[in-house]
C-alpha positions in Angstrom: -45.3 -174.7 78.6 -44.9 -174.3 75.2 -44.4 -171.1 73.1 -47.8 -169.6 72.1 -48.9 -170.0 75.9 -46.0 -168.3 77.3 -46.4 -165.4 75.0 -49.7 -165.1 75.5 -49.0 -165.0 79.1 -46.1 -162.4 78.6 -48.7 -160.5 76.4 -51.3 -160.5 78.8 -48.3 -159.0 81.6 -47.3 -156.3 79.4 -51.2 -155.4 78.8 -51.3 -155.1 82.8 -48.7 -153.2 83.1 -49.2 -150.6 80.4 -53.3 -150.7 81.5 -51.9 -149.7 85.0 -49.8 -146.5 83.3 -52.7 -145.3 81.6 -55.7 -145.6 84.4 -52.5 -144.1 86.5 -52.2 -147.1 89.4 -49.3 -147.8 90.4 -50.3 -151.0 92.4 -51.5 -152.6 89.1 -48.5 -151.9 86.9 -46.8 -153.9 89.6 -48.6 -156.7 89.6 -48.2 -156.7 85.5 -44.4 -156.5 85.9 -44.2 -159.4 88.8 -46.7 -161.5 87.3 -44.6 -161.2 83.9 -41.2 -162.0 86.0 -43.0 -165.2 87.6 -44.3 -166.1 84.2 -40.3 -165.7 82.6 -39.0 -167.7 85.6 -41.5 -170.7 85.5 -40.9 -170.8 81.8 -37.3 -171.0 82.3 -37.3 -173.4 85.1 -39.8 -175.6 82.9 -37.0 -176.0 80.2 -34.2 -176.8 82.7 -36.4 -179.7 84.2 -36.6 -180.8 80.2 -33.0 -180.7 79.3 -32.6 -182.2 82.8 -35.0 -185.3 82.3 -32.9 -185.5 78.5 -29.6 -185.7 80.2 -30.4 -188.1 82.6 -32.0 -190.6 79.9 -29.2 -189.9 77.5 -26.9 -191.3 80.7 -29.2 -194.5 81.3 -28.6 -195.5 78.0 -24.8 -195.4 77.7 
């Protein structure tokens, strides 16, 4: 995922979530702030599996 996807992503969340304050449901600003949390955690799992892949090449050719 690169950078300009995830923020969009994190943008669109935030605009959920503050959408849900205004129109006052709770139910949506919750699904902002989870669908934000899933976006941060595939995002960070995404760049482990990177640096992982990097490591283990960087080993093969030693």
């Amino acid at each position: 995922m690169n950078l300009i996807t995830y923020w969009a992503l994190i943008a669109l969340c935030v605009g959920i979530e503050v959408w849900g304050q205004i129109i006052g449901v709770q139910d949506l600003t919750l699904a902002g702030l989870f669908a934000g949390l899933g976006v941060i955690a595939v995002h960070r799992l995404l760049l482990r599996a990177d640096r992982f892949e990097e490591f283990t090449e960087a080993g093969e050719e030693a």
